[in-house]
VMD Tcl script that draws the C-alpha trace (Angstrom):
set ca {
  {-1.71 -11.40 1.37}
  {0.48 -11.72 -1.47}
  {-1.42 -8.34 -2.89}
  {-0.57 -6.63 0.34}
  {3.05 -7.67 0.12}
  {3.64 -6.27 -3.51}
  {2.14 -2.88 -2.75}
  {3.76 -2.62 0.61}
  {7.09 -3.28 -1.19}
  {6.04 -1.22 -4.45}
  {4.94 2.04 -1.94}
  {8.27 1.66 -0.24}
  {10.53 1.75 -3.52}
  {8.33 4.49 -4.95}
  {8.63 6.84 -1.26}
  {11.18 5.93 0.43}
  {8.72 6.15 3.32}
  {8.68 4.13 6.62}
  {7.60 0.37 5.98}
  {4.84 0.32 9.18}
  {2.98 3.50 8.08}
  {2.96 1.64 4.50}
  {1.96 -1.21 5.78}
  {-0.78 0.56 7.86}
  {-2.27 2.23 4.76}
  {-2.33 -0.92 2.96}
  {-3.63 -2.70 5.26}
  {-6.81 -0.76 5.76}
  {-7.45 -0.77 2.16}
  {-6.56 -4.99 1.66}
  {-9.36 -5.35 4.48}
  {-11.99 -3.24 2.99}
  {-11.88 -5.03 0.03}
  {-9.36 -4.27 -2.29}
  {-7.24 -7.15 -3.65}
  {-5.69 -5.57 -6.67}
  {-1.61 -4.83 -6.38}
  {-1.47 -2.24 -8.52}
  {-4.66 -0.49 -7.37}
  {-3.36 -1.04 -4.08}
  {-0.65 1.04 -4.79}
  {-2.12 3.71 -6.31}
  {-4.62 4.15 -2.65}
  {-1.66 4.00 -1.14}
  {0.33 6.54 -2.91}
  {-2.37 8.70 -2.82}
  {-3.06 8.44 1.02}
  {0.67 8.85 1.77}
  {0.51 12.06 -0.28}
  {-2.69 13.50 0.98}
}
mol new
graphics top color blue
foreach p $ca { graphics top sphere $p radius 0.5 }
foreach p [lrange $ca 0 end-1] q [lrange $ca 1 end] { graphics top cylinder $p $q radius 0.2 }
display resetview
């Protein structure tokens, strides 16, 4: 979970957004798979956008 952590913390700096709905994005992506920080990120930045 140490993945999830750094991308949680990483979207947050990046948007300013709200931690949960962060947390809720990265979440979904950690369990289908994904273990990467920095790719984790990158989903995550582009789910928050779109």
């Amino acid at each position: 979970m140490d993945a999830q952590r750094i991308a949680v913390d990483a979207l947050v700096a990046l948007t300013d957004c709200d931690r949960e709905a962060a947390v809720a994005f990265i979440r979904k992506f950690y369990l289908a798979g994904v273990r990467d920080p920095k790719r984790l990120t990158f989903k995550g930045l582009q789910a928050l956008r779109g």
